[in-house]
PyMOL commands that place a pseudoatom at each C-alpha (Angstrom):
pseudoatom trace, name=CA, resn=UNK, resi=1, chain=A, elem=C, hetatm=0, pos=[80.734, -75.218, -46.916]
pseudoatom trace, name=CA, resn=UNK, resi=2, chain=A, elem=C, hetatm=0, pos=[82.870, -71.892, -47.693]
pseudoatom trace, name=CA, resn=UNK, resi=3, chain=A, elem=C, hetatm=0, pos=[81.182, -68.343, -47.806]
pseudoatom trace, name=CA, resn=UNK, resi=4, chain=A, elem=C, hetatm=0, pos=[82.362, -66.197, -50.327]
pseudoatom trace, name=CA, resn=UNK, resi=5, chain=A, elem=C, hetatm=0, pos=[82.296, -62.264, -51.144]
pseudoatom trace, name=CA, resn=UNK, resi=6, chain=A, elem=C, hetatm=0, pos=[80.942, -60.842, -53.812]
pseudoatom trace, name=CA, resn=UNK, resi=7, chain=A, elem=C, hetatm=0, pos=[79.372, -57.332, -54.708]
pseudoatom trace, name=CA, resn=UNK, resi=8, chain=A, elem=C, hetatm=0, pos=[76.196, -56.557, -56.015]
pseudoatom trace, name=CA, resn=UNK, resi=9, chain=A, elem=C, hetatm=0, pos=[75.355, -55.344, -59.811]
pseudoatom trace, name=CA, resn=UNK, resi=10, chain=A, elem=C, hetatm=0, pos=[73.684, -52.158, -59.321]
pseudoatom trace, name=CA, resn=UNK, resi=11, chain=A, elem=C, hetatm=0, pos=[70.121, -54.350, -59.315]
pseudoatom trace, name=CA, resn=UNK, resi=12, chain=A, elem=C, hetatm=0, pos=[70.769, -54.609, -56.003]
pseudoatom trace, name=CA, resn=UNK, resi=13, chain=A, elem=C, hetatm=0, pos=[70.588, -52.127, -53.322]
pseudoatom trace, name=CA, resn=UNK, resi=14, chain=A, elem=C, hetatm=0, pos=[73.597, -50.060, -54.658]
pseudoatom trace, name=CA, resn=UNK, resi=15, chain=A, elem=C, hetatm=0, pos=[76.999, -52.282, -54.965]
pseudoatom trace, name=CA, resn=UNK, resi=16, chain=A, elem=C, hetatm=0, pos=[75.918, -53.587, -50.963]
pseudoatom trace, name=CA, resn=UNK, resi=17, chain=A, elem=C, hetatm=0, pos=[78.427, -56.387, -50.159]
pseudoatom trace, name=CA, resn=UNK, resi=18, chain=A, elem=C, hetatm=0, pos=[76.983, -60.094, -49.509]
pseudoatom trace, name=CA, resn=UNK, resi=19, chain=A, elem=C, hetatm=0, pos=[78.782, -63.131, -48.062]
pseudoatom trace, name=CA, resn=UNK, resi=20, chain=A, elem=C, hetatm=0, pos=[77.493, -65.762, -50.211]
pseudoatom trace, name=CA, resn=UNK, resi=21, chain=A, elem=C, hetatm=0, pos=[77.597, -69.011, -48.635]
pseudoatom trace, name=CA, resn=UNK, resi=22, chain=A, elem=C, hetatm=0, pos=[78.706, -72.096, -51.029]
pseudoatom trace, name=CA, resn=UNK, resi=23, chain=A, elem=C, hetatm=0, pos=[77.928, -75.901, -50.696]
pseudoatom trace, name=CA, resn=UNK, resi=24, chain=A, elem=C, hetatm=0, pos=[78.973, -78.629, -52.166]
pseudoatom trace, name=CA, resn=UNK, resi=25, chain=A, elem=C, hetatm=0, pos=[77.589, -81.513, -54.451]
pseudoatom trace, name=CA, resn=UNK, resi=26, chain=A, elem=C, hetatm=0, pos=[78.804, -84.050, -51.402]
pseudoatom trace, name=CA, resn=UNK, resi=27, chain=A, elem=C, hetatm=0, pos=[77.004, -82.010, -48.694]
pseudoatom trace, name=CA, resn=UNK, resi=28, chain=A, elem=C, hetatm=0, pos=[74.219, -81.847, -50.482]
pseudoatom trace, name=CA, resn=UNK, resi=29, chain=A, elem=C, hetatm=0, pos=[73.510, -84.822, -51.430]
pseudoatom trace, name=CA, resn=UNK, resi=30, chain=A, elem=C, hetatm=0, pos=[74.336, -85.918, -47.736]
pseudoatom trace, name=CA, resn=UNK, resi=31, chain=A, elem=C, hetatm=0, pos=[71.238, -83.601, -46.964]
pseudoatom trace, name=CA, resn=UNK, resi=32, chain=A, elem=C, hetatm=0, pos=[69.268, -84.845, -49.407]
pseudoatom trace, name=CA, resn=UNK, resi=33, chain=A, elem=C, hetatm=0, pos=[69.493, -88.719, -48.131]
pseudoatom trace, name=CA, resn=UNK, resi=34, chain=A, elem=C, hetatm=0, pos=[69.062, -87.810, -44.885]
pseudoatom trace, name=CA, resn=UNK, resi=35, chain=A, elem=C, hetatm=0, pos=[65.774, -86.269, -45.507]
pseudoatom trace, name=CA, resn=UNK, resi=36, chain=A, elem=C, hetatm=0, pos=[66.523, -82.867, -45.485]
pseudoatom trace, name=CA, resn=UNK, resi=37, chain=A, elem=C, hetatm=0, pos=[64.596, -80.631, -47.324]
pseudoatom trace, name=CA, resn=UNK, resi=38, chain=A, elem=C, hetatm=0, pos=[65.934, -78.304, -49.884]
pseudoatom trace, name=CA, resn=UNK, resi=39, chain=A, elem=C, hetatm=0, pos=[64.903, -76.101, -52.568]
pseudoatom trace, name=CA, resn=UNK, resi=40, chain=A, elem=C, hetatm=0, pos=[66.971, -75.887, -55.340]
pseudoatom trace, name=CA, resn=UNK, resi=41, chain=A, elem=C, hetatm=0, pos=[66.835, -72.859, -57.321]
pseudoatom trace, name=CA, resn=UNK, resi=42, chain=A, elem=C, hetatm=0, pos=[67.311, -72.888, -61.098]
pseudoatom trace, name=CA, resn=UNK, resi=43, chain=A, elem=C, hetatm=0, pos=[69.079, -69.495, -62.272]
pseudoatom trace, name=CA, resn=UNK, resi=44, chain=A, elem=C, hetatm=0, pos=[70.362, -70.637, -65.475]
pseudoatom trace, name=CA, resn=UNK, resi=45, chain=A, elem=C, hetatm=0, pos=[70.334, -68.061, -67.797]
pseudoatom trace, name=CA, resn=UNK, resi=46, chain=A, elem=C, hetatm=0, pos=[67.566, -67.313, -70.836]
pseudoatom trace, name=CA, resn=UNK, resi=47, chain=A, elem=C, hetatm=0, pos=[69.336, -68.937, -73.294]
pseudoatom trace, name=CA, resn=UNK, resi=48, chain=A, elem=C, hetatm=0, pos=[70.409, -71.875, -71.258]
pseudoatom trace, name=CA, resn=UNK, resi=49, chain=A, elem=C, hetatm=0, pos=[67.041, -72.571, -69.677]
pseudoatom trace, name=CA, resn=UNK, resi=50, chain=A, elem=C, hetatm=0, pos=[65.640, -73.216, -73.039]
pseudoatom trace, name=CA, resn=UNK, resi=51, chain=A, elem=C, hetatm=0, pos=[67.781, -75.444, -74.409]
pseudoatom trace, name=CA, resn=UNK, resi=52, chain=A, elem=C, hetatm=0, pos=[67.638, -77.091, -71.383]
pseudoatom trace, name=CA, resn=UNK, resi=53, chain=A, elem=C, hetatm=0, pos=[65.951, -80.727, -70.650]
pseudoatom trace, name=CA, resn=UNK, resi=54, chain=A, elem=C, hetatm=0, pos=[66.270, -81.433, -67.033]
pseudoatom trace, name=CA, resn=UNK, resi=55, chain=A, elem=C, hetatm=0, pos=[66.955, -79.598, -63.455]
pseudoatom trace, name=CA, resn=UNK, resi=56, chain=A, elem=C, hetatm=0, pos=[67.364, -80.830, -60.125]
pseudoatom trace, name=CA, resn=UNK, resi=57, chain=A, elem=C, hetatm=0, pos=[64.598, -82.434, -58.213]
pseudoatom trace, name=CA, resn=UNK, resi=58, chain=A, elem=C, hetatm=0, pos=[62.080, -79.790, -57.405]
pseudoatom trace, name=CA, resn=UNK, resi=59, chain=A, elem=C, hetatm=0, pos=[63.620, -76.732, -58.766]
pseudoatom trace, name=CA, resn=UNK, resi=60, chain=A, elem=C, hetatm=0, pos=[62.363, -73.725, -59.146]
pseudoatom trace, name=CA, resn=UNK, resi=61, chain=A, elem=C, hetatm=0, pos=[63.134, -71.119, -61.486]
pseudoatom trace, name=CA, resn=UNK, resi=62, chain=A, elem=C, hetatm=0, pos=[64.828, -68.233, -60.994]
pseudoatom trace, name=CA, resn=UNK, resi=63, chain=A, elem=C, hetatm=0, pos=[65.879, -65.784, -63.819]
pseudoatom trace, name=CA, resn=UNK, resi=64, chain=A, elem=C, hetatm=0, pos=[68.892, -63.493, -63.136]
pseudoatom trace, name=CA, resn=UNK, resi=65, chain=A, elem=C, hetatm=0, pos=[67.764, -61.175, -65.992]
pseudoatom trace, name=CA, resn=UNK, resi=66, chain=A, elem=C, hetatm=0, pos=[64.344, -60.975, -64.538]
pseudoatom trace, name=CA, resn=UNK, resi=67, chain=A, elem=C, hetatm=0, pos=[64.282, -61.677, -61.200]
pseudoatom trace, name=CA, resn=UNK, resi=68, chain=A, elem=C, hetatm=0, pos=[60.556, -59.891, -59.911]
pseudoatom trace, name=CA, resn=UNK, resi=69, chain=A, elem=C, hetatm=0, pos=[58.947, -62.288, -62.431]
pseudoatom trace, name=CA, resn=UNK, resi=70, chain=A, elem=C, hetatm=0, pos=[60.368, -65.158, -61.504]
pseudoatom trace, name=CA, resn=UNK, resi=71, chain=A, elem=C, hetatm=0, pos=[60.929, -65.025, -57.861]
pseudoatom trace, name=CA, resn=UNK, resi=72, chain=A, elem=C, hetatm=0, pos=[60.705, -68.376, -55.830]
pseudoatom trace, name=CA, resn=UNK, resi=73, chain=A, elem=C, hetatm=0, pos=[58.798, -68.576, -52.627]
pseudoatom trace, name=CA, resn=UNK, resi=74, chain=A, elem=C, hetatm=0, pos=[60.747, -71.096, -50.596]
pseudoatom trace, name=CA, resn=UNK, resi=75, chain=A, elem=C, hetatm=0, pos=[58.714, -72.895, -48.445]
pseudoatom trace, name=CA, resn=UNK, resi=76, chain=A, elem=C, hetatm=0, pos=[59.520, -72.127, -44.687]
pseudoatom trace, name=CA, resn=UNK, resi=77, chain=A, elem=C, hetatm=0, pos=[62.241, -74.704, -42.760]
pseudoatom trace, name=CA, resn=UNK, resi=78, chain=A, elem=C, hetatm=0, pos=[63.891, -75.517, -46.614]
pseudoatom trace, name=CA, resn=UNK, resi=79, chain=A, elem=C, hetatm=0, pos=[67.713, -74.215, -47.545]
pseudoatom trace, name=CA, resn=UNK, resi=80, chain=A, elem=C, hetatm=0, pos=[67.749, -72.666, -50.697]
pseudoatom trace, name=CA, resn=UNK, resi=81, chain=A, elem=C, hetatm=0, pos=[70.188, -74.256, -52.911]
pseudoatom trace, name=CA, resn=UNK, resi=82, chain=A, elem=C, hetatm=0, pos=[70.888, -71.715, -56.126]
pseudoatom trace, name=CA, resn=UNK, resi=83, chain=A, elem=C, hetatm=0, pos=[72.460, -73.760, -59.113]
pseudoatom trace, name=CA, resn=UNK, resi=84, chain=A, elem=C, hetatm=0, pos=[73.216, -72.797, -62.895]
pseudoatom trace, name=CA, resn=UNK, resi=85, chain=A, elem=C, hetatm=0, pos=[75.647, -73.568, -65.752]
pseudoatom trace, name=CA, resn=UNK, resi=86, chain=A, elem=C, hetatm=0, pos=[78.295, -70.778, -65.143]
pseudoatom trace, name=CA, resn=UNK, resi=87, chain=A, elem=C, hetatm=0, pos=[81.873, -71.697, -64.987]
pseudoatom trace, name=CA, resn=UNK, resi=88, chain=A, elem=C, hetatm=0, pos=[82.082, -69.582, -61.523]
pseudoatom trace, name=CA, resn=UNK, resi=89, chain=A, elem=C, hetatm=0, pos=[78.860, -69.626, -60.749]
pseudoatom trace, name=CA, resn=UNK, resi=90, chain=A, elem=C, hetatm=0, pos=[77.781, -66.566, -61.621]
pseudoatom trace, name=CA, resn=UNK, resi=91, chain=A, elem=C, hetatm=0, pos=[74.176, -66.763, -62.293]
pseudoatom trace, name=CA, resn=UNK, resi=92, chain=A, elem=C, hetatm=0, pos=[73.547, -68.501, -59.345]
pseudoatom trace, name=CA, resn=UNK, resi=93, chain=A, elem=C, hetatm=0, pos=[75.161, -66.037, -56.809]
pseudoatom trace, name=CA, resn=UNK, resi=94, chain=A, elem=C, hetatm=0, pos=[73.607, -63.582, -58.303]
pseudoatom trace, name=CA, resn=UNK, resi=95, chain=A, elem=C, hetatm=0, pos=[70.121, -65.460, -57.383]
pseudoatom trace, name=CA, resn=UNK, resi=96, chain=A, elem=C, hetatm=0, pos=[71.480, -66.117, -53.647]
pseudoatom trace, name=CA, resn=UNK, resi=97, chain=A, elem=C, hetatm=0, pos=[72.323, -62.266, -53.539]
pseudoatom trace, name=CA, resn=UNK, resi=98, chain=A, elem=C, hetatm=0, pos=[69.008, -61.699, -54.462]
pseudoatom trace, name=CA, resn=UNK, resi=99, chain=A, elem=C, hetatm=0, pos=[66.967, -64.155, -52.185]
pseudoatom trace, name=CA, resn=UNK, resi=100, chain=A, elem=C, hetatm=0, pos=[69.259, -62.768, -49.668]
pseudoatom trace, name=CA, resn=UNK, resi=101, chain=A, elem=C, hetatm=0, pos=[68.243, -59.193, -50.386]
pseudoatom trace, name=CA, resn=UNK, resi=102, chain=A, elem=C, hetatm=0, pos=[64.685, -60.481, -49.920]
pseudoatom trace, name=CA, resn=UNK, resi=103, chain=A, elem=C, hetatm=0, pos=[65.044, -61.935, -46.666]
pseudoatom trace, name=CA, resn=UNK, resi=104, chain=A, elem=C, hetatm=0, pos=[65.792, -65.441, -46.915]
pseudoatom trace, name=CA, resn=UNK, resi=105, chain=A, elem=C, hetatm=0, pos=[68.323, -66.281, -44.348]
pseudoatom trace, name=CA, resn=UNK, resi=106, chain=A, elem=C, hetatm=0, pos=[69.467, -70.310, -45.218]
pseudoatom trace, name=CA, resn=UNK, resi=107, chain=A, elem=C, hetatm=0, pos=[70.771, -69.962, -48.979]
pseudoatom trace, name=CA, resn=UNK, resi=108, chain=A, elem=C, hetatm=0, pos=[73.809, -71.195, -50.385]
pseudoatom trace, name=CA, resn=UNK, resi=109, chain=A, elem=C, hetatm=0, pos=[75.298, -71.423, -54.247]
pseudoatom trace, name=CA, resn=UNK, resi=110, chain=A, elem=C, hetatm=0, pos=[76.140, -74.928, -55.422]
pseudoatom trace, name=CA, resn=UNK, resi=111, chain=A, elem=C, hetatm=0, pos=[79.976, -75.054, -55.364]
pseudoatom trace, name=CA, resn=UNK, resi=112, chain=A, elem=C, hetatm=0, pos=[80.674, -76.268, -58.982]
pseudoatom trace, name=CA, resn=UNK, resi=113, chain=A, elem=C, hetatm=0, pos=[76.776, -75.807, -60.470]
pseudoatom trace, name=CA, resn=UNK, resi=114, chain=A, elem=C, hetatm=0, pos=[74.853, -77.831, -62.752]
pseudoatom trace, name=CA, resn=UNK, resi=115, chain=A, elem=C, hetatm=0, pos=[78.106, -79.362, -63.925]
pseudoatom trace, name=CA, resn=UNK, resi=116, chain=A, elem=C, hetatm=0, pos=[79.318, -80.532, -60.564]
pseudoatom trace, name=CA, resn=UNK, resi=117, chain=A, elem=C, hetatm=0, pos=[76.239, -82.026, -59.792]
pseudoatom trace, name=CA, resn=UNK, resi=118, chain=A, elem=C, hetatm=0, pos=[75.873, -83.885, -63.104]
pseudoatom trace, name=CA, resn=UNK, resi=119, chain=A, elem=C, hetatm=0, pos=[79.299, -85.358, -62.401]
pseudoatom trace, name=CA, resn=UNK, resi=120, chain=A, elem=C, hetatm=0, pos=[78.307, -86.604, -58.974]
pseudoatom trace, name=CA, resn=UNK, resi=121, chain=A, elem=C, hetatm=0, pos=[75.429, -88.438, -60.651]
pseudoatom trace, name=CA, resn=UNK, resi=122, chain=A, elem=C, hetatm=0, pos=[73.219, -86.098, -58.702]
pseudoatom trace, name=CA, resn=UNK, resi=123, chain=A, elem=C, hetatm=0, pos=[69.423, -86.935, -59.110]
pseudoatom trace, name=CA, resn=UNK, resi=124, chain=A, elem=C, hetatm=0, pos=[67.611, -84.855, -61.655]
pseudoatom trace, name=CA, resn=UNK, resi=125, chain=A, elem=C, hetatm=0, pos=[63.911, -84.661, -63.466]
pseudoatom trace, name=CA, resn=UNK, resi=126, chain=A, elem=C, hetatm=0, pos=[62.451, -83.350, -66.682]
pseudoatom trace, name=CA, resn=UNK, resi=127, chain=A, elem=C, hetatm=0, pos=[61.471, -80.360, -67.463]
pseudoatom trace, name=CA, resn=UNK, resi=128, chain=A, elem=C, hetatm=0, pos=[57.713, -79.850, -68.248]
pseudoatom trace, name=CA, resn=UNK, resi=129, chain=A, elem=C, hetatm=0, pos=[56.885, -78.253, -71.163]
for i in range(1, 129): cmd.bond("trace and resi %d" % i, "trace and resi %d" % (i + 1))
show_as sticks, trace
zoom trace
């Protein structure tokens, strides 16, 4: 796991700075067969979430573009995992920020996203209609 830094957009409270922390498909998967729970967070953007056909197990959705709509409540004692099809991850640090901002404490940003994890033959399920 690496933290990384990165500045808010101006949607958050005004350019604040937030250490990001970043985990790995191997890590998490390691959590995820030894019974850990996690909550993955799907910030894939508009466009991509509907073309879209599958997530990870038990994601829920996040929208970068409108975030107050589509807030997650992660359920207490879970990490929140934030995943989404950017090359650097963009979407989904932008989530973390955000959950961050709201006062979740154990968030990270899937090193390598949606890609990554598809690679590793990570587990995933449909999405319902």
């Amino acid at each position: 796991m690496a933290l990384s830094r990165s500045v808010g957009d101006g949607r958050l409270a005004a350019a604040r700075e937030f250490w990001v922390a970043r985990i790995d498909v191997d890590e998490t998967l390691g959590r995820l067969h030894r019974g850990e729970a996690i909550a993955f967070v799907d910030a894939r953007r508009e466009e991509q979430w509907r073309r879209a056909t599958d997530k990870l197990p038990g994601a829920l959705r996040l929208a970068p573009n409108v975030p107050d709509e589509t807030l997650p409540v992660i359920p207490a004692g879970r990490a929140a995992v934030a995943y989404c099809a950017c090359p650097a991850q963009a979407s989904s640090v932008a989530a973390a920020e955000l959950l961050r901002a709201r006062g979740y404490e154990n968030v990270y940003v899937l090193e390598g996203g949606l890609e990554a994890w598809r690679l590793a033959r990570g587990p995933t399920e449909p999405i319902e209609p």
